[in-house]
N, C-alpha and C positions, 0 to 999 in steps of 0.2 A: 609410703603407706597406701595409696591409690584412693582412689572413690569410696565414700561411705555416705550411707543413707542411714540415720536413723527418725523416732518421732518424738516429739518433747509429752505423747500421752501413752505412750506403752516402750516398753524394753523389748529386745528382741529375743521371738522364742517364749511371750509372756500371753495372758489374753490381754482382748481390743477390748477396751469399754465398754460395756452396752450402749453407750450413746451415738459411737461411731457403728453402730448395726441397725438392720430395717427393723430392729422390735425396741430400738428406744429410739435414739430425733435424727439417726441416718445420715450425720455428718460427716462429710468426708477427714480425718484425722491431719493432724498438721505433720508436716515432713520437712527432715531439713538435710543437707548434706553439702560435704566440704572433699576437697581435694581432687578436684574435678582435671584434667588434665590441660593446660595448657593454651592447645589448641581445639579445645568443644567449641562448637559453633551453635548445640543448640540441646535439649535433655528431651526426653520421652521418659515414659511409666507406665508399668502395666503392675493390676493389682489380680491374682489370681487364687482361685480355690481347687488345688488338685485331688480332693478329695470329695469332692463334690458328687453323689449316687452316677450319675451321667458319664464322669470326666472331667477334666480340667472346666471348669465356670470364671468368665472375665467379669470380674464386678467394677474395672475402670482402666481406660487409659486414656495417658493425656501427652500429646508433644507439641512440639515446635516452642518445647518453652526455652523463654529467651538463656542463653549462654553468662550473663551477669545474676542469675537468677540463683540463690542455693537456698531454698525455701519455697514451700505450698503452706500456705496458713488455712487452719482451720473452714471447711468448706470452700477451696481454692474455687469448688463447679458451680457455686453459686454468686462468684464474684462479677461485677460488671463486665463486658464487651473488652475486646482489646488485648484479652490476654491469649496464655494456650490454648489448643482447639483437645475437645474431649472426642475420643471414639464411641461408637456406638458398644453398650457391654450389654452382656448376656440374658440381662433383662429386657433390650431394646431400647435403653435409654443414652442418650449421650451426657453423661455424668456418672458421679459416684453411685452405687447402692451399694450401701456394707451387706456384709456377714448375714447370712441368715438361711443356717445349715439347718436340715430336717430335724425334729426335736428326736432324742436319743440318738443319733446317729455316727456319736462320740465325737473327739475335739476334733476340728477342721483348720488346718496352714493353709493362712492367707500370705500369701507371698509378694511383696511391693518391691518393685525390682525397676530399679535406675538405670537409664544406659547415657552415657555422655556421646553424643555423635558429633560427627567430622561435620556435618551440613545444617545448613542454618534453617532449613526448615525441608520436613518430610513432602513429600504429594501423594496425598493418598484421597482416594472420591470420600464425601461429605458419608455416603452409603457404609463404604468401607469398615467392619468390627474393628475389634482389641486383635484380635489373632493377626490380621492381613495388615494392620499398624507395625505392632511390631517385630514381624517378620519383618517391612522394610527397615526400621528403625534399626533390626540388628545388624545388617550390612554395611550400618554406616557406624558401628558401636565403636570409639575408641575405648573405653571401660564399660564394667556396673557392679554396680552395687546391689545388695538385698537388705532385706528388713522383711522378721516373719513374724506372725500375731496370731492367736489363738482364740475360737473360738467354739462353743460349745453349748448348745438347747437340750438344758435336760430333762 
């Protein structure tokens, strides 16, 4: 069956919460996923809006998370030290920001997309975005998975 990602607060292809968005409490949504290959050494995630006025917009990524791991719970970027390291996203932040498309600008796919990688941890500078993350993260994908969520300011 391979990798799958999905979230225990939306179906795929549905809308995100307002809660998980900057215009209600901007939490990052819980995820979870199973059938990870074998020999994963290590996951990455990037969450992305290709419909964004601009172009693709990164509102999160996160790797070097550990390989026994098949779960991010509810605000994974606000948990204590010691876990995965968050990219810097598109707002300039190193954490989550949800959804939060121009009003009328019609629905927006947020795309949360898994990669199982062969390497137990990325190197990439502290500096370094969501784009230049997973670019290297893909080189080392042995699978991934998606999960897309819907959002819309009307």
């Amino acid at each position: 069956m391979g990798l799958t990602l999905i979230s225990p607060a939306f179906a795929d292809d549905t809308p995100i919460p307002e809660k998980y968005t900057r215009l209600g409490r901007n939490l990052m949504p819980p995820l979870k996923w199973s059938g990870a290959p074998a020999e994963v050494k290590s996951f990455a995630l990037v969450i992305e809006d290709p419909d964004a006025p601009s172009g693709t917009f990164r509102h999160c990524g996160v790797f070097n998370i550990p390989p026994s791991w098949n779960e991010l719970p509810e605000s994974a970027d606000t948990a204590p030290g010691g876990g995965p390291r968050f990219s810097k996203n598109d707002f300039g932040n190193a954490r989550y920001d949800g959804p939060q498309p121009p009003k009328g600008h019609g629905v927006h796919h947020y795309h949360f997309r898994l990669a199982a990688l062969d390497v137990p941890k990325l190197t990439v500078p502290d500096a370094a975005g969501i784009e230049i993350m997973w670019k290297e993260a893909r080189k080392h994908a042995l699978s991934e998975a998606s999960l897309t969520g819907t959002f819309e300011v009307q």
